[in-house]
N, C-alpha and C positions, 0 to 999 in steps of 0.2 A: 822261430822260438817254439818249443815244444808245449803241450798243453798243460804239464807240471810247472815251468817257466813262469808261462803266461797265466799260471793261478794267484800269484802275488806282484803281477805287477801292477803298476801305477792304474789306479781304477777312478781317477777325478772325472772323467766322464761319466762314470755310473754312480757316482757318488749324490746324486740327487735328488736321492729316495724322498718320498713326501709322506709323512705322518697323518694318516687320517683317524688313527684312534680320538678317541673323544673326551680323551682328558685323563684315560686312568693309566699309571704308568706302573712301571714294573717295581718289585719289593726294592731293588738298586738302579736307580735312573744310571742309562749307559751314556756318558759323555762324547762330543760330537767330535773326538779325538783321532787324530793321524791315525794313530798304534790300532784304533777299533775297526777301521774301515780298510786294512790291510788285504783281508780277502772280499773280492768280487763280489757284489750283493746277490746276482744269479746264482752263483757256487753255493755262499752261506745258508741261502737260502736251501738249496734243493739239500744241501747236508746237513741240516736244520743242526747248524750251531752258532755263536755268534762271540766276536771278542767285546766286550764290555770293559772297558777303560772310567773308573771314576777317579774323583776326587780325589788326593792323599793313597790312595790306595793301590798293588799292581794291576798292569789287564789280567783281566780272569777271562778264560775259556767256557762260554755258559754251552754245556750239553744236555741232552735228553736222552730217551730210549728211542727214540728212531732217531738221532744221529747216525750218520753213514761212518762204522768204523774204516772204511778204507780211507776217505776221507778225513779224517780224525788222525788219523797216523800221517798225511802228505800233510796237514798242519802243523804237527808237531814235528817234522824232517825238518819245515824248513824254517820255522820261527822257534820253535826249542820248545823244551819241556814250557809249560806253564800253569798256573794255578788252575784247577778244572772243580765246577759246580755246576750239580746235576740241579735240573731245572726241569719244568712241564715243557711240553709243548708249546704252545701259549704265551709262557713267560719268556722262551728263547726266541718268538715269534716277533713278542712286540721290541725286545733289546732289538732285534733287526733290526725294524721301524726308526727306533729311537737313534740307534748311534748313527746310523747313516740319514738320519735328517741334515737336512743344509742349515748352513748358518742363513741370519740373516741378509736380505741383501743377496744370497747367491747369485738370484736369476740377470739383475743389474748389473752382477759381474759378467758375467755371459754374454750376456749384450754388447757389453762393451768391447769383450774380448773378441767377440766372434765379429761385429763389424768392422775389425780390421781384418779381415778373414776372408770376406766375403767372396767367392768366385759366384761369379752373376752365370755360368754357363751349367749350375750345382745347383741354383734356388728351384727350381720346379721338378726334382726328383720326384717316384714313387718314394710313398712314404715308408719303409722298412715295414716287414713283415713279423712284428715279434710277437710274442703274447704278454708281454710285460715292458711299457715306455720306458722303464729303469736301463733294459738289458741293451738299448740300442744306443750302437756306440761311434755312430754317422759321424764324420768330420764335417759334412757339410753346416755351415753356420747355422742356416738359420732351421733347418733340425733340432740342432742344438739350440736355439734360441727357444724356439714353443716348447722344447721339452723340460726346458728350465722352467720357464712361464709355468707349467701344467702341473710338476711337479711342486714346485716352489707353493702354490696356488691352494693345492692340496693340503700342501703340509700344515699353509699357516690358518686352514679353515677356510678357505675366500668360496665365496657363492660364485661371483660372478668374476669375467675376468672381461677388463671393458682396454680395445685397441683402437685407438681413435686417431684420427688425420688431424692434421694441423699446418698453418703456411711452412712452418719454420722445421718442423718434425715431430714425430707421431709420441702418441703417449700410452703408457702401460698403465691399467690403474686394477686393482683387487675392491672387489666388496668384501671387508670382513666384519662381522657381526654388524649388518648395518649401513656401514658407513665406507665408503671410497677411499683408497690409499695412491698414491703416485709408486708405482714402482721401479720401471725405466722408461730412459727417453728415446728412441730407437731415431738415426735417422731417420730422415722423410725420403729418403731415396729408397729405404728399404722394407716400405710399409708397404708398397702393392706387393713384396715376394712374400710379406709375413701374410697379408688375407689369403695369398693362391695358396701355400702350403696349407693353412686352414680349411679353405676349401677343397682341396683334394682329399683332405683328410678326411672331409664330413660329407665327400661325393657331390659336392654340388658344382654348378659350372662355373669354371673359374673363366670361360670367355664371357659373361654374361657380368657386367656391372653396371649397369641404370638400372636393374630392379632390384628388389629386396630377396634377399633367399632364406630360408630354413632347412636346417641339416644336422645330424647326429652324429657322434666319434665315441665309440666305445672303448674304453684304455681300461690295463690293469695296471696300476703304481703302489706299487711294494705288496704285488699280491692282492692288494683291493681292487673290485670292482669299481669301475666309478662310469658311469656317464654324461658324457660334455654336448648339451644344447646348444649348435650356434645358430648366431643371426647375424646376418649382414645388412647394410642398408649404406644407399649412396648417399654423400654429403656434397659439399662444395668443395671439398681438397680431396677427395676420395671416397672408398667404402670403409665403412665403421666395422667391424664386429663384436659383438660380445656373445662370448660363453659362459655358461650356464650351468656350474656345475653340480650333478647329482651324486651325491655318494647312496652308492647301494647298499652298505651295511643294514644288516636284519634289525640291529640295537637303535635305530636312529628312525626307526617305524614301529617303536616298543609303545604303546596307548600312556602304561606305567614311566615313562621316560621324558614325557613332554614337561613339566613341571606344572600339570596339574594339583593343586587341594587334593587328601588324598577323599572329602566329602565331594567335592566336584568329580572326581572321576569316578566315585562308585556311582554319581546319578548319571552320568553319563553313559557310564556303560550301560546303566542300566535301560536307558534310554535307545542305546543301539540296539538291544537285544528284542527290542520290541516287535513283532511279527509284521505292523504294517503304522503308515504315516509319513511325517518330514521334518528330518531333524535338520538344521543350517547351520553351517559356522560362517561367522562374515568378521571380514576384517580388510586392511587395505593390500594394496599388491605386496609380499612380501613377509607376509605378518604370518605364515605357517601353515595357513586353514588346510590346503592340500597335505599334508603330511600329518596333522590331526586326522584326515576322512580316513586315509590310508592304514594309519593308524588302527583307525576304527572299524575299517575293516577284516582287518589281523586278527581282532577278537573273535569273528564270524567263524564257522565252519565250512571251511569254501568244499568240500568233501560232500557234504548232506546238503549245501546252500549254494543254490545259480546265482552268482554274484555278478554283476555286468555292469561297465561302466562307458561311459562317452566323456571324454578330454579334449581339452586343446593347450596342448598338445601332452600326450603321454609321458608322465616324469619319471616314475617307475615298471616297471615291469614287476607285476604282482604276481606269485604262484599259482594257477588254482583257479584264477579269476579272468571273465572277457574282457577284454577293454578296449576302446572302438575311439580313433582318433579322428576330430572332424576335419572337415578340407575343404575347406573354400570353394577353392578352385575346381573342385568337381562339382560343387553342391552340394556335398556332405556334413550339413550342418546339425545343430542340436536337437534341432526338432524332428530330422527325417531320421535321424541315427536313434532318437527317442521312438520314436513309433517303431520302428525295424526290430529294437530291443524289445519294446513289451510283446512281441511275435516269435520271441526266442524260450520263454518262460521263465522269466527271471523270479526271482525272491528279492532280491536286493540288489539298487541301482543307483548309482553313484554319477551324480550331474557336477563336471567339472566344475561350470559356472552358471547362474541361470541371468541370462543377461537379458531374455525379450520375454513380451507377454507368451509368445507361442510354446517356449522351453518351461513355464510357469504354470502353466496349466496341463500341460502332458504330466509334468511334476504332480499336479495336485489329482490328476484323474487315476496316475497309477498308483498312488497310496489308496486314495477308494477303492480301488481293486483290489486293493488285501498286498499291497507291493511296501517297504519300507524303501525310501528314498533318502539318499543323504547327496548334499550339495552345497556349493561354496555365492556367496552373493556379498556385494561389497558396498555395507556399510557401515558407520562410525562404533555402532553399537548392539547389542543385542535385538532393543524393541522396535528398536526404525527399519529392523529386518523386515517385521510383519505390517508396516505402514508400506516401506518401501515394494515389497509384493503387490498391496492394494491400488496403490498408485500405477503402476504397472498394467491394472485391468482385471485382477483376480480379487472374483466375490469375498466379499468378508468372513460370510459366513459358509464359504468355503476352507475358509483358511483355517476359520476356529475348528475346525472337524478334523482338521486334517496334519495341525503341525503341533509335533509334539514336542520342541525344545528349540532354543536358539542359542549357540556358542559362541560368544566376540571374541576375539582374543588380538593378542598385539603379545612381541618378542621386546625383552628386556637386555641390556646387554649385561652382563653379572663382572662383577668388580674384578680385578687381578688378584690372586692370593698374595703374588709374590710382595707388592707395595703398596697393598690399600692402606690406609692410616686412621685408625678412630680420632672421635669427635664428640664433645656432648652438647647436644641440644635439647633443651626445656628439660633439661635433667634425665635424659638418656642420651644411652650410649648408640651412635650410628658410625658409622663407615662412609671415607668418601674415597676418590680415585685420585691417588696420586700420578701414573705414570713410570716406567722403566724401561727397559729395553725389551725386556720377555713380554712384553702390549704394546710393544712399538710406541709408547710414550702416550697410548689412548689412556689406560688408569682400567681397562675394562679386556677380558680375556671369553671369550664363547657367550651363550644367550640363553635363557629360560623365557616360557610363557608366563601371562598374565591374563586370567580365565572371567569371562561373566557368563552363567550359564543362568539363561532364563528357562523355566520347567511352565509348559502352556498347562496347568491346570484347570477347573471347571472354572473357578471366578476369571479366572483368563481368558477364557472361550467365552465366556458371555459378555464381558469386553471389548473382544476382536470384533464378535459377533454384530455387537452392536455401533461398530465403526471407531471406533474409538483411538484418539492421539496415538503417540508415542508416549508422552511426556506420563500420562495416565496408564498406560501398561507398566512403563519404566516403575512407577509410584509404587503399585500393584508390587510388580516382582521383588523391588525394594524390600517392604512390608513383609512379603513371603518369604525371606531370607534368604534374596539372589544378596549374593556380591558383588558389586561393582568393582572394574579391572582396579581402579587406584586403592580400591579395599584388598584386592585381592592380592596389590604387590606388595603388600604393610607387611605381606608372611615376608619376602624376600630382604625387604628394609632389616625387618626385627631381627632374620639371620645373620646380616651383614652379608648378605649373598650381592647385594646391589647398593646404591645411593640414593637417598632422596630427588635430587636431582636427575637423574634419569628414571626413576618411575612419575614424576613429573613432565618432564620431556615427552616421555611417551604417550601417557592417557590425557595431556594436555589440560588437566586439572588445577 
């Protein structure tokens, strides 16, 4: 088959482009239609045009000014004249995204498909060499199997992707906003080939299963960056894994983007801007804090500003900025990665988590130094951040000198537009979750935060100072016109953005 041939041919193996825009779609949402996915996602892409198939309406050809007219003319040779609208860059980018997103359920089909498939002599390939998982077109099963998974995973927002052993057969399951989905149910004959290809993937030893491992897989899907955290660990039917997906988008580390107050994020910033001290966001695993610091460090000048941080483990890759992952296993811990850094001459240092008294006090000696420190600590609230420090072993009246705000926060899931339903209660109007197919029948589509931002001012420092509760700071900040997170999601309620019911769920109020 010649390479003009094989430009429209059957492309259902590349068809499983994953959408990881964040919700804004194009002026014409492109439908997930036959007629749209006619040319090869690779091709479209690199001749940045795209067929867009809606509703009622015929396919239109979306071009721009860097469309490839050679390209443009071997479309039109071989599907015929058709309607053409010039479009940005941009806009023909995300149609890509859009029309060639999988339906639902894709990757479950795949599954299914491919375990009748399976040649057991195929399962421990090298993994193909491309620079985009869309373009690889491996027959082998279960290739196709993870790349379904990865893609599909993407598309529909999922954090984490959990493959777990079981006596009878293994299970697929997605975190998305939250909460665990079942996706497929893969034999159990063919769960030890899906962790090796994983592990190949992510370089770690795939003869080595009675220990736990960590490892990294860097993918582009549909042109995005994304980065996949794995973990394995042995069970009683096998090894577990779960991946850990980072998407690298620049918009999704915007400070303006988190769903801050827009009074809470002007104190906040202004709060980072500060030349020296310790600022904390504490929340439980999960709840965003790392993606707020990050955030907050975007604002910074990493150009005029030594920014340096210690992780465990590294989520992003930040421009500009040191970042120093600890390691166990060497002895690379927070505390010796802490001392190393104040020898580098940092301005501002970023403590993934401060878990022991030794990391708590480096913390509180480098802001005396004239250092701004920002770090993540897990607790329920804002003020038992600065108990739970004390407890810990660090002076009081260390702390009051030293910490100049505390951030809670917790992730809301935000309603479905397509089938929320109002409701009035006590004589207003609110929103609850129905349920559809475009939420997978949750009633809830993506997630916003919910902020308590305590500001440590004088009467606060003579508080701290003086040992003082939680329950009596809390009081304090109260008073001072902190917000508490269930005050804080009344904004989200009043929009209809969310339910009663899960701003309740959340802050547990």
């Amino acid at each position: 088959m010649s390479s003009t041939d094989s430009l429209v041919a059957d492309t259902a193996s590349t068809a499983t482009l994953a959408s990881l825009a964040t919700g804004d779609s194009p002026a014409a949402t492109p439908a997930p239609a036959e007629n749209a996915r006619q040319l090869p996602y690779a091709f479209a892409r690199d001749a940045k045009l795209a067929l867009v198939a809606r509703d009622g309406l015929p396919t239109e050809l979306w071009i721009c000014a860097e469309t490839d007219p050679d390209a443009l003319a071997e479309v039109t040779r071989r599907l015929g004249a058709l309607p053409t609208a010039w479009k940005t860059a941009p806009e023909v980018e995300t149609a890509l995204r859009t029309a060639y997103a999988q339906i639902d359920g894709e990757a479950a089909r795949i599954v299914d498909e491919a375990e009748a498939d399976v040649d057991i002599t195929r399962l421990l390939q090298d993994i193909p060499a491309v620079e985009d998982l869309l373009e690889v077109e491996d027959d082998a099963p279960i290739i196709r199997m993870i790349n379904a998974l990865l893609t599909q995973a993407s598309r529909d927002g999922a954090s984490d992707i959990h493959i777990e052993p079981f006596e009878q057969n293994s299970v697929v399951r997605f975190r998305i906003d939250g909460t665990l989905r079942d996706i497929a149910r893969p034999r159990r004959a063919l769960h030890a080939a899906l962790i090796s290809r994983i592990k190949i993937m992510a370089q770690l030893d795939i003869a080595e299963k009675r220990l736990p491992q960590d490892g990294r897989i860097t993918l582009r899907v549909a042109g995005k960056p994304v980065d996949v955290r794995v973990s394995t660990l042995p069970t009683g039917h096998g090894e577990r894994a779960v991946l850990r997906l980072l998407d690298k988008e620049a918009g999704r580390l915007d400070l303006g983007k988190l769903g801050m107050a827009p009074d809470t994020l002007a104190t906040f910033d202004r709060l980072v801007k500060q030349p020296h001290g310790i600022i904390l966001v504490t929340g439980p695993t999960g709840s965003g804090k790392t993606t707020t610091l990050y955030a907050a460090m975007q604002r910074l000048d990493a150009s005029t500003t030594n920014i340096m941080t210690v992780e465990d483990p590294i989520e992003y890759d930040l421009p500009g900025i040191g970042q120093t992952q600890v390691n166990a296993r060497i002895d690379m811990s927070f505390g010796k990665a802490l001392r190393a850094i104040l020898r580098q001459d940092p301005d501002v240092i970023m403590i993934g988590e401060i878990r022991d008294l030794e990391t708590a006090q480096i913390a509180v000696q480098a802001s005396l130094t004239g250092h701004l420190v920002l770090a993540t600590l897990h607790t329920n609230d804002s003020a038992s951040a600065i108990t739970r420090l004390a407890d810990m072993g660090v002076e009081p009246f260390l702390l009051s000198s030293t910490v100049l705000g505390v951030m809670a926060q917790r992730l809301i899931r935000r309603l479905c537009p397509h089938c929320k339903k109002p409701e009035t209660v006590d004589g207003r109007q609110v929103w609850r979750a129905v349920g559809c197919e475009r939420c997978h029948r949750s009633g809830y589509i993506g997630r916003s935060g919910i902020y308590e931002l305590l500001v440590i001012d004088e009467e606060q420092r003579g508080l701290i100072h003086n040992a003082a509760n939680e329950l009596e700071i809390r009081r304090l900040g109260l008073r001072s016109g902190m917000r508490s997170m269930r005050d804080d999601g009344q904004r989200w309620i009043d929009s209809g953005a969310t339910s009663i019911e899960e701003v309740v769920r959340v802050t547990r109020d």
